[in-house]
MDTraj code that builds the backbone (N, CA, C; nanometers):
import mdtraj as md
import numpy as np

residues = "UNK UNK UNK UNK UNK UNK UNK UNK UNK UNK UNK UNK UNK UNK UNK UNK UNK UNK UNK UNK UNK UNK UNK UNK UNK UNK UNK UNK UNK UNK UNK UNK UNK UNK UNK UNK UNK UNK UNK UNK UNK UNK UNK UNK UNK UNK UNK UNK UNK UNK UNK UNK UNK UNK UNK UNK UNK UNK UNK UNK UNK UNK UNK UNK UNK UNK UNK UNK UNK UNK UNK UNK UNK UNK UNK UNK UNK UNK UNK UNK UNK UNK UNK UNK UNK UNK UNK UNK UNK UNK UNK UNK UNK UNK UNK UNK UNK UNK UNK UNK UNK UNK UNK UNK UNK UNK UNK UNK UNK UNK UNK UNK UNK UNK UNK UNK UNK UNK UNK UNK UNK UNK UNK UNK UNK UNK UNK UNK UNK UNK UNK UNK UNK UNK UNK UNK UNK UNK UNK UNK UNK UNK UNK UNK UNK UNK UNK UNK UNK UNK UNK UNK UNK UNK UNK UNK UNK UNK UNK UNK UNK UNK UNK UNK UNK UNK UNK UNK".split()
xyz = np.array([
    [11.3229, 16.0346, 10.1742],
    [11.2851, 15.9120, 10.1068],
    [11.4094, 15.8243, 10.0881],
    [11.4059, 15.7026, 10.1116],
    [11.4930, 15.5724, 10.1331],
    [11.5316, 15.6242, 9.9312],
    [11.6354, 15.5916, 9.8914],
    [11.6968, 15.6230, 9.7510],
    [11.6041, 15.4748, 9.7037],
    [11.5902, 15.3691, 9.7336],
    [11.5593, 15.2616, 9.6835],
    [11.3436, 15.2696, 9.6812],
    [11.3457, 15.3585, 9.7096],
    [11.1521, 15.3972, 9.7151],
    [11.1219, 15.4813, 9.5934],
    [11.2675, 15.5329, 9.4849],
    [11.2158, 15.6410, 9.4670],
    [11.1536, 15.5715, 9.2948],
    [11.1009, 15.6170, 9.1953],
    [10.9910, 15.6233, 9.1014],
    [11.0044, 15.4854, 9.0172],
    [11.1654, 15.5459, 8.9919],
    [11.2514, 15.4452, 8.8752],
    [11.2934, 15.3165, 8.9482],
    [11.3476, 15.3543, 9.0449],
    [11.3623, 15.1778, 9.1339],
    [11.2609, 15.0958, 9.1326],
    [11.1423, 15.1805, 9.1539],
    [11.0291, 15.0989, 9.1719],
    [10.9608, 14.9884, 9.0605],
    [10.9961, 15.1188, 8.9507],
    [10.9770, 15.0665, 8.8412],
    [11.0924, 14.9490, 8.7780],
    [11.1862, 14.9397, 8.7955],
    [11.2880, 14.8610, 8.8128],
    [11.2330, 14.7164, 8.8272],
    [11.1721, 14.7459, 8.9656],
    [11.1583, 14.6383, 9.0671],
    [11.0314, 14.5332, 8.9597],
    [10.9544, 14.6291, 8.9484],
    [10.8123, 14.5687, 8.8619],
    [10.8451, 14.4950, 8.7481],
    [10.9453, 14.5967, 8.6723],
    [10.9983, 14.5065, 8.5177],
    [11.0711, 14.4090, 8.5721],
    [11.1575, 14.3638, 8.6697],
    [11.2360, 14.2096, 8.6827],
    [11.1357, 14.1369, 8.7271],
    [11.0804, 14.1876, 8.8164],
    [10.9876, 14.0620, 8.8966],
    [10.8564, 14.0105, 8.8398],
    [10.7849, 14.1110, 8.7823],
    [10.6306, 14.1264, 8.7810],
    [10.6530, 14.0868, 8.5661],
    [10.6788, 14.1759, 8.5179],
    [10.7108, 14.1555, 8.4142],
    [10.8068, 14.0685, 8.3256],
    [10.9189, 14.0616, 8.4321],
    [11.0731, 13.9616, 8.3269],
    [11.1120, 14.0590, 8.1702],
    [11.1271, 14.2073, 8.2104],
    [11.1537, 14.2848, 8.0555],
    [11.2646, 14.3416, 8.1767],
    [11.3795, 14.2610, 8.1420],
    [11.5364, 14.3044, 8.1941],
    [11.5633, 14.4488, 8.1093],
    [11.5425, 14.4394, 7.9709],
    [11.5351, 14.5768, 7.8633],
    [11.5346, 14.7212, 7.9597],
    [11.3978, 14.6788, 8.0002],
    [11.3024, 14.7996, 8.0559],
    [11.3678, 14.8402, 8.2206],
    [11.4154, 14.7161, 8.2543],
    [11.4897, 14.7264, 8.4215],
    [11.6267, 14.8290, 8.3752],
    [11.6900, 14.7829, 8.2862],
    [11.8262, 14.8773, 8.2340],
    [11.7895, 14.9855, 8.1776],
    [11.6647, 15.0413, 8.0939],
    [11.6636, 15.1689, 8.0359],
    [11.6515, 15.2612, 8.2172],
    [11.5500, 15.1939, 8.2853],
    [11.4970, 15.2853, 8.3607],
    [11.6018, 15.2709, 8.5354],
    [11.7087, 15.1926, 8.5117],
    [11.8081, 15.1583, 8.6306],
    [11.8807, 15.2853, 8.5628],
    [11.9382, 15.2871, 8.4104],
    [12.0216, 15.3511, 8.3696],
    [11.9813, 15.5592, 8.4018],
    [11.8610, 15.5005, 8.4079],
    [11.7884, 15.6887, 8.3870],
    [11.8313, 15.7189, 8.5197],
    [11.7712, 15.6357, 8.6100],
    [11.7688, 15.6900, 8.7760],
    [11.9648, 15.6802, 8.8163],
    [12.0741, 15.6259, 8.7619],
    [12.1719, 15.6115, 8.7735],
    [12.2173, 15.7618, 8.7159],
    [12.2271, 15.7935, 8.6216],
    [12.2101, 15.8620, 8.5663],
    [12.1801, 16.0719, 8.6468],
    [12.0973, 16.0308, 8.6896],
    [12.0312, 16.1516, 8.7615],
    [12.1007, 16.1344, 8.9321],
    [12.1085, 16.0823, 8.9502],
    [12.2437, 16.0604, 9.0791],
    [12.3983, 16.0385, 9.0876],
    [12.4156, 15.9710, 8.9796],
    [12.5726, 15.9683, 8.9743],
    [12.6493, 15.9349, 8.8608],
    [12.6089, 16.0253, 8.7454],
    [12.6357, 15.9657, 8.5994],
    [12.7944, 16.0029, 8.5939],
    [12.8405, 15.8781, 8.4956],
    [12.9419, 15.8453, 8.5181],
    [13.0163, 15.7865, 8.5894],
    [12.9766, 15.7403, 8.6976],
    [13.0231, 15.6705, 8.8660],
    [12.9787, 15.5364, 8.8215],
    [13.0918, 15.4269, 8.7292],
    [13.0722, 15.3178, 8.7005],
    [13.0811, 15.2203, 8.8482],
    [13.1035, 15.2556, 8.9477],
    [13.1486, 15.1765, 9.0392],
    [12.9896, 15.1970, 9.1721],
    [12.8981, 15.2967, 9.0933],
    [12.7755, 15.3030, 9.1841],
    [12.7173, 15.1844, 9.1959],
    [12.6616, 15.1115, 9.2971],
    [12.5810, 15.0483, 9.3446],
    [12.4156, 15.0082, 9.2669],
    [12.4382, 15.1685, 9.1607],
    [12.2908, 15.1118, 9.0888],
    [12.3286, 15.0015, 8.9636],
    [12.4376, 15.0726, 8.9261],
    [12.5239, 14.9693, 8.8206],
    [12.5600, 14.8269, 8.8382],
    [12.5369, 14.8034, 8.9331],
    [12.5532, 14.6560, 8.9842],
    [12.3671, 14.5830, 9.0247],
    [12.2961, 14.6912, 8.9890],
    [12.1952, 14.6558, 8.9340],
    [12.1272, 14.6646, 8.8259],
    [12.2038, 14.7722, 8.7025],
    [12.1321, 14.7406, 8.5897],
    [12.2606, 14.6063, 8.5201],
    [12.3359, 14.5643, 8.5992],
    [12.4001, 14.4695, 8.5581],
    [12.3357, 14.3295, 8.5383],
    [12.2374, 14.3399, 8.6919],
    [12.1722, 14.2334, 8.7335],
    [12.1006, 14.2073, 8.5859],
    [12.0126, 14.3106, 8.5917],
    [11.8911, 14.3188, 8.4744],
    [11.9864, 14.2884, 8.2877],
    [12.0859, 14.3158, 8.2672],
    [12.1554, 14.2920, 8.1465],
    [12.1966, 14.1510, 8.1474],
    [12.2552, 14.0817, 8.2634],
    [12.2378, 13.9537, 8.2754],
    [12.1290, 13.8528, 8.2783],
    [12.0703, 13.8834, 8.3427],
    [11.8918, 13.8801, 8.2945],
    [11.9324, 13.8430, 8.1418],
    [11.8598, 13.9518, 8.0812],
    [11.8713, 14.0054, 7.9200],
    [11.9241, 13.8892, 7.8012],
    [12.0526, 13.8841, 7.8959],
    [12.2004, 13.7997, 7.7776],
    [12.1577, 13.6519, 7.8250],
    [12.1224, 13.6245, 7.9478],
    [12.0874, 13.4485, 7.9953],
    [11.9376, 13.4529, 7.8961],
    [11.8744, 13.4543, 7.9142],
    [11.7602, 13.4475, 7.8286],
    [11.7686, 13.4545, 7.6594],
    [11.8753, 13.5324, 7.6053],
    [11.9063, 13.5301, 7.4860],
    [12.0168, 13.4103, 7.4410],
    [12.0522, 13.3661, 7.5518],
    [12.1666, 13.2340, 7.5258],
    [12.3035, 13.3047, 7.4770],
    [12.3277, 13.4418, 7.5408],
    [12.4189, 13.4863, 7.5406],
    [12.5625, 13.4458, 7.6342],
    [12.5809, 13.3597, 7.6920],
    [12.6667, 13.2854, 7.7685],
    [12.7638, 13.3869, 7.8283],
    [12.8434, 13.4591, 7.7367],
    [12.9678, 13.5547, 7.7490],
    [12.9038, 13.6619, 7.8306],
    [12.8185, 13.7022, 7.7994],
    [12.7868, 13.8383, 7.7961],
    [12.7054, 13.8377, 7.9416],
    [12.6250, 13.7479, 7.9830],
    [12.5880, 13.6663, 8.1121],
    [12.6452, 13.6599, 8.2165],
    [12.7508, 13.5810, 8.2079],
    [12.8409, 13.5950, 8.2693],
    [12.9231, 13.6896, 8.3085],
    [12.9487, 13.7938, 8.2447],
    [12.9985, 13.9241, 8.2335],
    [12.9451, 13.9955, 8.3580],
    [12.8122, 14.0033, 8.3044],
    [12.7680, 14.0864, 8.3907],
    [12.6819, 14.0661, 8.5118],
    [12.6982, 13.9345, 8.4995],
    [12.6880, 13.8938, 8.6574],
    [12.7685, 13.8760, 8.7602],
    [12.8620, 13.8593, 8.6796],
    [13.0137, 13.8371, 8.7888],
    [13.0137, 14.0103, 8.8150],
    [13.0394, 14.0832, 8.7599],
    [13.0098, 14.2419, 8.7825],
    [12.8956, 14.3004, 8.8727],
    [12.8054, 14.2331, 8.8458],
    [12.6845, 14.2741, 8.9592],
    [12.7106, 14.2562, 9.0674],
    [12.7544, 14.0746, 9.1070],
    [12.7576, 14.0469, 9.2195],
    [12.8785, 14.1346, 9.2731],
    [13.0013, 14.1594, 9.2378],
    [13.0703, 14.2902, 9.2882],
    [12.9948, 14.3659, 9.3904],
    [12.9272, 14.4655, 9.3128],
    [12.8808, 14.5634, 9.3219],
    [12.7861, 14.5927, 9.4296],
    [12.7022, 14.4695, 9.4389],
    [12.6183, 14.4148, 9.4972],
    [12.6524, 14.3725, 9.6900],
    [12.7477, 14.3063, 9.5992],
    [12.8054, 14.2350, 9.7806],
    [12.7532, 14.3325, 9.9027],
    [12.8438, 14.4267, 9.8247],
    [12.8540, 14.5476, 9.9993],
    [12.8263, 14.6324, 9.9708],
    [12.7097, 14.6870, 9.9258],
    [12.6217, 14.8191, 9.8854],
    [12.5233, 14.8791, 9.9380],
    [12.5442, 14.9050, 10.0495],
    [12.5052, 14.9248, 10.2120],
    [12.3656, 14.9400, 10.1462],
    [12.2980, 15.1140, 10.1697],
    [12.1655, 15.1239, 10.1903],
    [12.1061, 15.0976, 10.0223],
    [12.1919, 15.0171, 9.9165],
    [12.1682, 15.0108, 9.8028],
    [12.1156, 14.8451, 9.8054],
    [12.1025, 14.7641, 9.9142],
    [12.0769, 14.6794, 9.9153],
    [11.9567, 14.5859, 10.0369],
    [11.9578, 14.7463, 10.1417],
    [11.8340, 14.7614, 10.2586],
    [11.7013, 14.7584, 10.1905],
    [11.6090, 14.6379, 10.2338],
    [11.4727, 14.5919, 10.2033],
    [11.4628, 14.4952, 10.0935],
    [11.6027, 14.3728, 10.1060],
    [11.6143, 14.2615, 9.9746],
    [11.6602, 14.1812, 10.1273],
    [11.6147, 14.0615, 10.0628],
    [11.7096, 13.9508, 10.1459],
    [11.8380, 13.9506, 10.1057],
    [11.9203, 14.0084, 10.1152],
    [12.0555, 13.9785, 10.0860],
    [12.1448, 13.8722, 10.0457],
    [12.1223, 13.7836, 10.1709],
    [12.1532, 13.6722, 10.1550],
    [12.1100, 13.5532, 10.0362],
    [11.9766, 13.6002, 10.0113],
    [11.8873, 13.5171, 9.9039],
    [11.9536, 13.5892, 9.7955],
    [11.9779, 13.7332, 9.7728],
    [12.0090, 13.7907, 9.6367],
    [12.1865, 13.7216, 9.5747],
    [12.2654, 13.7238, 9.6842],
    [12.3574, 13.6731, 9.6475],
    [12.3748, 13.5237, 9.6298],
    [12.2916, 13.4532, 9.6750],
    [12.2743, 13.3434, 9.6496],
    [12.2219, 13.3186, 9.4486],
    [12.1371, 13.3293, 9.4888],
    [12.0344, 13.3635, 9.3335],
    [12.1731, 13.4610, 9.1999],
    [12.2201, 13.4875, 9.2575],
    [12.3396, 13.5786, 9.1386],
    [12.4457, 13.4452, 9.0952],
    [12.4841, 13.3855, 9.2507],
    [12.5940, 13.3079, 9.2331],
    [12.5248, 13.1625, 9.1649],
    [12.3950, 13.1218, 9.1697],
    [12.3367, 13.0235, 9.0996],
    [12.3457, 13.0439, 8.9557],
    [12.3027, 13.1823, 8.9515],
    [12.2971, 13.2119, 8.7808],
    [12.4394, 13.2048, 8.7148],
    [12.5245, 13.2582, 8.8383],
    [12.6627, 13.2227, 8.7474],
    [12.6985, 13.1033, 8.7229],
    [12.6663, 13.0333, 8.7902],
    [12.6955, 12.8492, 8.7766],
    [12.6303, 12.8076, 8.6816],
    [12.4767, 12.8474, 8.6687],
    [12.4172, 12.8054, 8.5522],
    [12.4772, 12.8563, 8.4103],
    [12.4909, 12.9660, 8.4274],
    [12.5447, 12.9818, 8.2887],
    [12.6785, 12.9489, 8.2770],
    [12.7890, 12.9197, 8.3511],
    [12.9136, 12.8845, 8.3152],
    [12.8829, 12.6988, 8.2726],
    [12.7778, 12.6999, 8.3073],
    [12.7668, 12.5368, 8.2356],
    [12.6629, 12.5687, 8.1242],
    [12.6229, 12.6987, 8.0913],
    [12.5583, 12.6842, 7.9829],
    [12.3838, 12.6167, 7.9971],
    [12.3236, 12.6399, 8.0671],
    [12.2377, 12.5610, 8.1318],
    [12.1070, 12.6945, 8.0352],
    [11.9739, 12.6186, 8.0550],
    [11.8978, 12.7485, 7.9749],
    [11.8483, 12.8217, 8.1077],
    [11.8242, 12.9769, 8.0430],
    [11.7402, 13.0172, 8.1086],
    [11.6563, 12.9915, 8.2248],
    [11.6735, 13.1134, 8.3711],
    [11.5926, 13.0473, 8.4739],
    [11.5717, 13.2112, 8.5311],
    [11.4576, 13.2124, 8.5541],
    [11.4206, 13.3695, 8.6605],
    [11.4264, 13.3426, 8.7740],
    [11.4641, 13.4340, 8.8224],
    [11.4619, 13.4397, 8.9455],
    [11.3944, 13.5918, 9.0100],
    [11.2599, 13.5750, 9.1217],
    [11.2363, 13.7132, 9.1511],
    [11.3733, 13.7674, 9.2290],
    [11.3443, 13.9073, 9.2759],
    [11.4942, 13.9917, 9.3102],
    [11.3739, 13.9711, 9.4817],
    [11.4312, 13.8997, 9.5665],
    [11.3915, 13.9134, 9.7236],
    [11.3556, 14.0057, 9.8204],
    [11.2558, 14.0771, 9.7701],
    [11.1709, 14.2110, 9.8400],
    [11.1411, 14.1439, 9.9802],
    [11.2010, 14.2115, 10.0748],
    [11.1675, 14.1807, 10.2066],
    [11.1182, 14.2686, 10.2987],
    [11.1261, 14.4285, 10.2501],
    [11.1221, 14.5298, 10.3236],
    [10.9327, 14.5826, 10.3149],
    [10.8374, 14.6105, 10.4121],
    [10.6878, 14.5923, 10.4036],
    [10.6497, 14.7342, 10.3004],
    [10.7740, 14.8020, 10.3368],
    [10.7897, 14.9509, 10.2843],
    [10.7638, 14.9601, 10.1235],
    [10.8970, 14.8660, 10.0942],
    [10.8824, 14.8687, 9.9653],
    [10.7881, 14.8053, 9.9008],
    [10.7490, 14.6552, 9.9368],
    [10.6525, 14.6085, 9.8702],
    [10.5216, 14.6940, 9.9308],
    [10.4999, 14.7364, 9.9843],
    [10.3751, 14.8383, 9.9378],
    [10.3704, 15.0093, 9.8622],
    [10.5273, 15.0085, 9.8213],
    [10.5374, 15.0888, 9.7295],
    [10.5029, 15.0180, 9.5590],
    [10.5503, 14.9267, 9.5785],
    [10.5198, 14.8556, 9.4514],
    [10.3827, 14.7908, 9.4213],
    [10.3295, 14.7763, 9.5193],
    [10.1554, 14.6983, 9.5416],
    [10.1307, 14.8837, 9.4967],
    [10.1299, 14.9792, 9.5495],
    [10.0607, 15.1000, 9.5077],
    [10.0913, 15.1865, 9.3869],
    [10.2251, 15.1735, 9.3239],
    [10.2235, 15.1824, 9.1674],
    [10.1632, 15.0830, 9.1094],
    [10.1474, 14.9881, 9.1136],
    [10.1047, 14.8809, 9.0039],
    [9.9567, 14.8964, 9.0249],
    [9.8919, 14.9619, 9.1208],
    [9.7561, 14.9635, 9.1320],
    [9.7461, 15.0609, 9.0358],
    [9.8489, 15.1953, 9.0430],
    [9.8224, 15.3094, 8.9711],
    [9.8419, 15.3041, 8.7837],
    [9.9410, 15.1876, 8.7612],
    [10.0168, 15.1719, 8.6302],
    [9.9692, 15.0203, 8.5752],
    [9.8556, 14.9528, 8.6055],
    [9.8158, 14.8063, 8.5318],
    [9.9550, 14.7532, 8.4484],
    [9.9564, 14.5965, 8.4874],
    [10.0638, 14.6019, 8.3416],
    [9.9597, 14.5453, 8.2411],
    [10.0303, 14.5568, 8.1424],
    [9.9824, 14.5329, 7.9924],
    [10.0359, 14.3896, 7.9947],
    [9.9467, 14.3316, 7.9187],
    [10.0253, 14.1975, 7.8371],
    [10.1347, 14.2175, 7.7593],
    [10.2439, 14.1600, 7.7688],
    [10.3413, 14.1714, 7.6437],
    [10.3937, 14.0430, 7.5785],
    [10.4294, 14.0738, 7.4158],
    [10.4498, 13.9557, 7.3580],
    [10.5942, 13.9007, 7.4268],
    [10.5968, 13.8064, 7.4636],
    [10.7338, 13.7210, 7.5722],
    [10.8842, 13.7772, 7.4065],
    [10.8098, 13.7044, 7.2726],
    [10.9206, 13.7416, 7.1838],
    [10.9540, 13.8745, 7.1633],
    [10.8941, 13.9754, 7.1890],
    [10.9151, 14.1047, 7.1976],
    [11.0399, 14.1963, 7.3055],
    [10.9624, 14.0892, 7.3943],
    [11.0821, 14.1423, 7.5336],
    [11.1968, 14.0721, 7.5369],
    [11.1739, 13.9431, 7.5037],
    [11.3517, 13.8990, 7.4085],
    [11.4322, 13.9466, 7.3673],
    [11.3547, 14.0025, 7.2792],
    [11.4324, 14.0300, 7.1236],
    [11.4306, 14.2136, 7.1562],
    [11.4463, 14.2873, 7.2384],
    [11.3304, 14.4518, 7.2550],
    [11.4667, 14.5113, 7.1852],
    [11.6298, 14.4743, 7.1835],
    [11.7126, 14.6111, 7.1596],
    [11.6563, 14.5572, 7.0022],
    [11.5973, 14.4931, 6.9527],
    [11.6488, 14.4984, 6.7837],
    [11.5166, 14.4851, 6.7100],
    [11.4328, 14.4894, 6.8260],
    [11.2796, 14.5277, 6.7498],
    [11.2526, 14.6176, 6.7995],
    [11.2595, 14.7557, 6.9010],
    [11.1983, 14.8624, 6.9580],
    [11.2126, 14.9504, 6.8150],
    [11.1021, 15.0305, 6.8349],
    [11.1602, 15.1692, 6.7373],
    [11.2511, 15.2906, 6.7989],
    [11.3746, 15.2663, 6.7048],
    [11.4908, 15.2929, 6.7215],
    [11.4759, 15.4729, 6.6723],
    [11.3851, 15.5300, 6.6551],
    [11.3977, 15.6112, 6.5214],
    [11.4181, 15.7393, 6.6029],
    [11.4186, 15.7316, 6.7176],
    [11.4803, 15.8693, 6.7933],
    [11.6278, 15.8933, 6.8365],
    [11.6665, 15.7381, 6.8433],
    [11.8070, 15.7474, 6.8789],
    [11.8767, 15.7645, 6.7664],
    [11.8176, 15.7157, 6.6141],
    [11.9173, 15.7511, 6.5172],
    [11.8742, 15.9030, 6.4989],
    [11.7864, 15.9673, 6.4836],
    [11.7639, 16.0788, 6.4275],
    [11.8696, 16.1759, 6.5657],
    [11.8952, 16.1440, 6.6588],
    [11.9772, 16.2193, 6.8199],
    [12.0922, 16.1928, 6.7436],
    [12.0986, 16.0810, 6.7226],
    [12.3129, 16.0131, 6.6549],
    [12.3091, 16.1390, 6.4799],
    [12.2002, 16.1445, 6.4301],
    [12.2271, 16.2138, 6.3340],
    [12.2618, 16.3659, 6.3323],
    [12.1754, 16.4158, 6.3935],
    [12.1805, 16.5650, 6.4754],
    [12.3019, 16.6170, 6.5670],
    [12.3719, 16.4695, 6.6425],
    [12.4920, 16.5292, 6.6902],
    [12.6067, 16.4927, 6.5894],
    [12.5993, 16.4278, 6.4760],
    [12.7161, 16.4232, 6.4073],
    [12.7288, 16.5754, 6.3091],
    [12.5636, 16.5766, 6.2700],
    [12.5895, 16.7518, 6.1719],
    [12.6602, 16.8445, 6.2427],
    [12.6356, 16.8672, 6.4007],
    [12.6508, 16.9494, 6.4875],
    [12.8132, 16.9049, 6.4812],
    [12.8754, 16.8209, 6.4988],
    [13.0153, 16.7594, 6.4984],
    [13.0805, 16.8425, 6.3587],
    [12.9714, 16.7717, 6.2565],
    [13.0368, 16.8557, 6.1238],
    [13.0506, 16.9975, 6.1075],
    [12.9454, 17.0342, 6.2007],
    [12.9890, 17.2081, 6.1918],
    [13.0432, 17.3031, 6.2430],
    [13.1189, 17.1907, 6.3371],
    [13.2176, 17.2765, 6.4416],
    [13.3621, 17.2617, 6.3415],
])
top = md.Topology()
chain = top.add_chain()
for i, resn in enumerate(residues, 1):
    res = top.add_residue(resn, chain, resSeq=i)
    for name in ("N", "CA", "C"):
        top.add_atom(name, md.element.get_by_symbol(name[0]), res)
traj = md.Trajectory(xyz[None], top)
């Protein structure tokens, strides 16, 4: 299987394009990164949950933080051989380097889909989304998702490893 077919990409693909929840593109870029090369800041998927955090910060009128991590994506991005087989390429780097212009002038918010060109993939994604409906979601929800989600597993994980800290 092509690395870019596999569950979490796919799902990736659905939250930027189909949905616009950049949130949900970085939890689930970060998982599948994660399970292939955790720690390997310089992987090729990282220059796509970059994409999706830039996303995130342009939409929040985060300017700095936008910029950040788009100038970082497109890095990553440029020359990321089979990490970038079944996108127009040319359109993706285009569309990165727009967003950086837009936001270095501060300009609002603009989506852009990510350029599925490959028949492969888009009928991997036409056949999850048949299997997974999306839901409606509130647009202010997916805005705002790190500071309205319920948080209450990650603090109770941060609490459990500090006792564990205390009892060593």
């Amino acid at each position: 299987m092509h690395p870019l077919q596999h569950k979490l990409f796919i799902q990736y693909l659905i939250h930027f394009n189909n949905e616009k929840d950049y949130f949900e593109c970085h939890e689930v870029g970060e998982e599948y990164w994660k399970s292939l090369a955790p720690k390997d800041k310089m992987h090729p998927l990282t220059g796509w949950i970059q994409l999706a955090v830039g996303m995130y910060h342009w939409r929040r009128s985060n300017y700095p933080g936008a910029l950040r991590s788009f100038i970082r994506s497109r890095a990553k991005l440029a020359d990321a051989g089979i990490w970038v087989e079944g996108f127009d390429h040319d359109q993706l780097i285009k569309d990165l380097n727009n967003a950086i212009a837009a936001v270095t002038e501060r300009e609002p918010f603009g989506h852009f889909d990510i350029p599925v060109d490959s028949q492969a993939l888009q009928a991997s994604i036409a056949q999850y989304m048949l299997e997974h409906p999306l839901e409606a979601q509130d647009p202010h929800y997916i805005m705002h998702k790190h500071r309205l989600r319920d948080r209450t597993s990650i603090i109770n994980l941060r609490e459990q490893r500090k006792k564990r800290n205390l009892e060593l």
